[in-house]
C-alpha positions as CSV (number, residue, x, y, z in Angstrom):
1,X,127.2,76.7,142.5
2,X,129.8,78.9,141.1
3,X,132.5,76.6,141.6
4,X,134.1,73.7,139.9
5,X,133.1,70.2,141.3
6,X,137.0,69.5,140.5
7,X,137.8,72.9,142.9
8,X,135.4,71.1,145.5
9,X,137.2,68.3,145.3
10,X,140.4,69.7,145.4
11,X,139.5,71.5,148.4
12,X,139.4,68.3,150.8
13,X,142.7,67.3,151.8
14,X,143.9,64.2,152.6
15,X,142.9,64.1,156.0
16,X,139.0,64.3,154.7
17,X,139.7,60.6,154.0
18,X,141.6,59.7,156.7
19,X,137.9,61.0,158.7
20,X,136.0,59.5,156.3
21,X,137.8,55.9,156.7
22,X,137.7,56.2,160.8
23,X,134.5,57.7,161.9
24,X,131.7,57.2,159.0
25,X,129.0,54.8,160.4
26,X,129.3,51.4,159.4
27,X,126.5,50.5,156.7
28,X,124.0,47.9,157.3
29,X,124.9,45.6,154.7
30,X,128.5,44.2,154.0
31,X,130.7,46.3,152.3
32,X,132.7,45.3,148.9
33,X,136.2,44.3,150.3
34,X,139.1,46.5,148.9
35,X,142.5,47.6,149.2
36,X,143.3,50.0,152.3
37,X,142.3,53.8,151.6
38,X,145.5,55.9,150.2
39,X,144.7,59.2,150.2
40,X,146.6,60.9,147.3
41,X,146.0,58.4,144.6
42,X,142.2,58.3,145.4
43,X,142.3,62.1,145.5
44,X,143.8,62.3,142.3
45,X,140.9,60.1,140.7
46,X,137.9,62.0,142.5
47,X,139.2,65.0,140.7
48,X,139.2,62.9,137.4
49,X,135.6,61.5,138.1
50,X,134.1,65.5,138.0
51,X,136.1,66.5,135.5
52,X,133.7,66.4,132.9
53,X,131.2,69.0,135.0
54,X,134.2,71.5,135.6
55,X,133.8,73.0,132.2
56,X,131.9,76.6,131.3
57,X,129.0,74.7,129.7
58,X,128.3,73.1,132.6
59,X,128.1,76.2,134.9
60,X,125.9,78.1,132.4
61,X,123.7,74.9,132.9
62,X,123.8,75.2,136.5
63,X,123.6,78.9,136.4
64,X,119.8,78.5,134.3
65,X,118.3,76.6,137.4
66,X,116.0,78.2,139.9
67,X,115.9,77.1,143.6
68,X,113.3,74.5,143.5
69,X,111.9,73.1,146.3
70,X,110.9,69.0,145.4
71,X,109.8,66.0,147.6
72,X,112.7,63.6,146.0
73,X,115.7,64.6,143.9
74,X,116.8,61.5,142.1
75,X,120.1,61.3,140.4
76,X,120.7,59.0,137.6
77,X,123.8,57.8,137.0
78,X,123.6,55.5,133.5
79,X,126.6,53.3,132.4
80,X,128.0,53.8,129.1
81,X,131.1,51.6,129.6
82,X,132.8,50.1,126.5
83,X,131.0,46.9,127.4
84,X,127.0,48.7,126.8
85,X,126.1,47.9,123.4
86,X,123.8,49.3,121.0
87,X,120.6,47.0,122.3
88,X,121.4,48.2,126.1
89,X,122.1,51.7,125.2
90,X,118.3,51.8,124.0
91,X,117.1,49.7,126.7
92,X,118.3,52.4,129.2
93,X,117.8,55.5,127.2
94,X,114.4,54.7,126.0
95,X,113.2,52.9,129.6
96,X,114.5,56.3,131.8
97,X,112.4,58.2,129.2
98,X,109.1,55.8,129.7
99,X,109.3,55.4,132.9
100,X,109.6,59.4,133.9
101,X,106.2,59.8,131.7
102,X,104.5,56.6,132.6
103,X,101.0,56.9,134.2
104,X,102.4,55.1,137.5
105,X,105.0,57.8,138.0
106,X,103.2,61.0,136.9
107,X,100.5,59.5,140.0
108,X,102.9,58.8,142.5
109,X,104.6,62.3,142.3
110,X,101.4,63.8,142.3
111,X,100.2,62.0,145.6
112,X,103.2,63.5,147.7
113,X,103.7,67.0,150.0
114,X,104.8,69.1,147.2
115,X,103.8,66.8,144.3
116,X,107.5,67.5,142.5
117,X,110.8,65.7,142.4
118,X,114.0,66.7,140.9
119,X,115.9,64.9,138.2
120,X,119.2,64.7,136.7
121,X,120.2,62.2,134.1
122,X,124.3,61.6,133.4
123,X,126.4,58.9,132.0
124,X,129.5,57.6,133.4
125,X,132.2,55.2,132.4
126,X,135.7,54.9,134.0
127,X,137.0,57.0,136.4
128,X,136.8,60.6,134.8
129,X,134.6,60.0,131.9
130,X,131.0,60.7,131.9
131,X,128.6,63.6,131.1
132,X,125.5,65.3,131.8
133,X,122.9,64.4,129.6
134,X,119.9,66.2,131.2
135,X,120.8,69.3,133.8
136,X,118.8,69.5,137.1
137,X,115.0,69.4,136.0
138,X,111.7,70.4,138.1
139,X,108.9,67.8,137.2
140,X,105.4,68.6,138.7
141,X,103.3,66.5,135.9
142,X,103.0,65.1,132.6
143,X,104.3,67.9,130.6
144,X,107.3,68.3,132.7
145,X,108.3,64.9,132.6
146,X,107.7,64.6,128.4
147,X,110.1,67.6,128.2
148,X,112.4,65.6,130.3
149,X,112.2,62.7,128.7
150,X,112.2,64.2,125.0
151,X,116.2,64.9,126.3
152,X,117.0,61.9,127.4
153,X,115.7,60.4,124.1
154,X,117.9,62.9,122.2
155,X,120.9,63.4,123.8
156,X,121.3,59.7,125.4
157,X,124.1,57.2,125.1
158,X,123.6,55.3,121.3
159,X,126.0,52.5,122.3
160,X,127.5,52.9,119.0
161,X,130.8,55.0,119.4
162,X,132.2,52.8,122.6
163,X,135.9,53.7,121.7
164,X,137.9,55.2,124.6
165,X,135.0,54.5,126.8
166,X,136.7,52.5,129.3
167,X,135.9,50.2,132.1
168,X,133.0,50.6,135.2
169,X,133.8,52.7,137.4
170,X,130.6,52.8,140.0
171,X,133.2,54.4,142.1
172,X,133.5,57.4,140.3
173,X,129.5,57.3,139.6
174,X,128.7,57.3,143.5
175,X,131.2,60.4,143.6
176,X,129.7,62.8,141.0
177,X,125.9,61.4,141.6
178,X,127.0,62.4,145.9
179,X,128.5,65.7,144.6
180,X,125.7,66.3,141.9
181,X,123.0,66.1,145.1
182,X,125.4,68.0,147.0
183,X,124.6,71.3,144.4
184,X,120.7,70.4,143.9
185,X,119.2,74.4,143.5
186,X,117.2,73.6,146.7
187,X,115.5,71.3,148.8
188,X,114.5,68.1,149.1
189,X,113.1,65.9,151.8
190,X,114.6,62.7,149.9
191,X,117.6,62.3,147.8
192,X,119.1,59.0,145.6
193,X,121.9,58.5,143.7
194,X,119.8,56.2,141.1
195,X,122.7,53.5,139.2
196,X,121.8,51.6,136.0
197,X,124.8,49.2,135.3
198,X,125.7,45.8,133.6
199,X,129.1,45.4,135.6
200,X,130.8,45.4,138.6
201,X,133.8,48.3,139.5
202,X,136.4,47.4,137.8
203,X,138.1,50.9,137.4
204,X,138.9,54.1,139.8
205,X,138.3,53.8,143.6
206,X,137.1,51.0,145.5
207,X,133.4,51.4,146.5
208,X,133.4,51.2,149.8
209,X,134.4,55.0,150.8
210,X,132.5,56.2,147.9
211,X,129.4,54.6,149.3
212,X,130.2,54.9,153.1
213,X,129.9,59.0,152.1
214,X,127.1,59.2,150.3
215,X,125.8,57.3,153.2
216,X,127.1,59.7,155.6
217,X,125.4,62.6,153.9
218,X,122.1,61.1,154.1
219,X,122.1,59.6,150.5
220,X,120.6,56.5,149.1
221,X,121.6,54.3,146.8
222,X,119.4,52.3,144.5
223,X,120.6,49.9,141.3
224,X,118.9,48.5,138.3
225,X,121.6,45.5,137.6
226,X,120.9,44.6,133.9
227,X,122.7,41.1,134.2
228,X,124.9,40.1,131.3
229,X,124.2,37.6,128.7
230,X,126.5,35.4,130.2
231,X,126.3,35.6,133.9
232,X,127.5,33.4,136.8
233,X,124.7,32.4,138.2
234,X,126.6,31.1,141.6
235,X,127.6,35.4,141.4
236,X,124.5,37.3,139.7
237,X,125.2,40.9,139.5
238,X,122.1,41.9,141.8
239,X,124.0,40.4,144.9
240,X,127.1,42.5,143.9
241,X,125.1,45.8,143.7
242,X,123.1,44.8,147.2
243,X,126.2,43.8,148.8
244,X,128.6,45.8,147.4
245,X,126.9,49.3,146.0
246,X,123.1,50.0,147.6
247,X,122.7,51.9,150.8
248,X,121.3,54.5,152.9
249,X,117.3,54.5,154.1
250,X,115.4,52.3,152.1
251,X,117.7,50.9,149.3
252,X,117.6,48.5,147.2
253,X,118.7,46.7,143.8
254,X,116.4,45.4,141.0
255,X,117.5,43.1,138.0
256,X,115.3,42.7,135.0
257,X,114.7,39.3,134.2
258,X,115.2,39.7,130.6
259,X,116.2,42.7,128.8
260,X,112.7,43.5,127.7
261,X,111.6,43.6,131.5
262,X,113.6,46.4,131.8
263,X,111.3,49.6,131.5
264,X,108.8,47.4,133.3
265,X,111.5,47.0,136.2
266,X,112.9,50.7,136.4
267,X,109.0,51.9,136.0
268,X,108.4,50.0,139.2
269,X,111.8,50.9,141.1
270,X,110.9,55.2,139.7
271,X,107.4,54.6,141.6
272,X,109.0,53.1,145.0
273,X,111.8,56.2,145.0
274,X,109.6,58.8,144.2
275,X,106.7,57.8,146.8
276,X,106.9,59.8,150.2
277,X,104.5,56.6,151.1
278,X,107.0,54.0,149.7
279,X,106.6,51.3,152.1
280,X,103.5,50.7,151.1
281,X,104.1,50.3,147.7
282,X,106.5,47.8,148.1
């Protein structure tokens, strides 16, 4: 816990990839294709995507936590690209915050072993931009969950400073929301890297070893696509994230059929993740 995500990820050499590339199982849907995997340049950029957790802040943060033993640790990893405006900002600052405190979700995590999760809540742009908006949190009921959720609400992307922001880089999100699990203060029988996006990667890494590890280390992937105003409909953005992103047990991608369905989508996805008994709520 003491050490910098950017020190961890210095640590793995080049021949981490190389193993990564030649022996990580194949996932079960069809991965995004990509470039071939070149070890120092993608290095390079993993070090970028954690830079914003290497700093003293962030330790103290980490340092606060007790070891906390939870039946899901969910990680969510919230776009804040140049391209989220204002209205989307809201719509995923404000429907994170609902949905943690919603009657459906405060009965699900009651319901399992421990009746906890874990939750962290970051924002992520291009590759080596994002930051933590709500450290590693412990919610066992209602009260928990409103103090997570009064965070979120204050300390949440706006939408309305998007200068320098960048492109997507779901790369780079996969890679701090894998290493961010990798430091949860204790156990957990389930863990999910938790994406809310309106785009495809369009900066950093290619996907596909970013995912394939996460994978590898037991991870799942969920996504909320929020599809853009003017989408393809021959390429909707949901068949992207399932083809491209999702993976490990049990993933899957929602999409919002309008932006007010949001909360009411996310609510629904929350209740799925954070069931032990999740098949039968699907």
């Amino acid at each position: 816990m003491a050490q910098c995500l950017h020190e961890e990820l210095n640590s793995r050499s080049n021949a981490t990839f190389a193993r990564a590339r030649d022996s990580l199982p194949t996932p079960t849907r069809r991965l995004a294709a990509g470039p071939g995997l070149r070890s120092s340049p993608w290095l390079r950029l993993a070090l970028l995507s954690a830079a914003a957790f290497c700093s003293p802040a962030a330790h103290a943060a980490d340092a606060d936590i007790a070891v906390a033993n939870v039946d899901v640790a969910i990680v969510f990893a919230v776009d804040f690209s140049s391209s989220i405006a204002p209205m989307a900002a809201d719509m995923q600052r404000e429907g994170h915050a609902a949905a943690l405190t919603s009657p459906e979700i405060i009965s699900a995590i009651s319901e399992n072993y421990l009746g906890c999760i874990g939750v962290t809540y970051f924002e992520w742009s291009s590759a080596g931009h994002s930051r933590t908006v709500l450290p590693w949190t412990r919610i066992c009921g209602l009260e928990d969950a409103k103090v997570a959720a009064a965070v979120i609400r204050r300390k949440g992307d706006t939408g309305y400073i998007r200068r320098g922001r960048g492109g997507t880089s779901v790369s780079a999100a996969i890679d701090v929301g894998s290493l961010l699990l990798d430091r949860f203060p204790g156990n957990a029988m389930r863990k999910v890297i938790d994406i809310s996006s309106n785009g495809e990667n369009n900066d950093g890494l290619p996907v596909q070893p970013s995912r394939q590890n996460a994978i590898a280390k037991g991870y799942t992937i969920n996504a909320i696509a929020i599809s853009p105003l003017d989408e393809d409909p021959k390429h909707p953005l949901a068949t992207y994230f399932a083809r491209s992103v999702i993976g490990g047990s049990r993933a899957f991608v929602i999409s919002p059929n309008r932006p007010r369905d949001y909360t009411a989508a996310l609510r629904r996805k929350l209740v799925i993740e954070v069931s032990m008994n999740a098949l039968s709520r699907l």
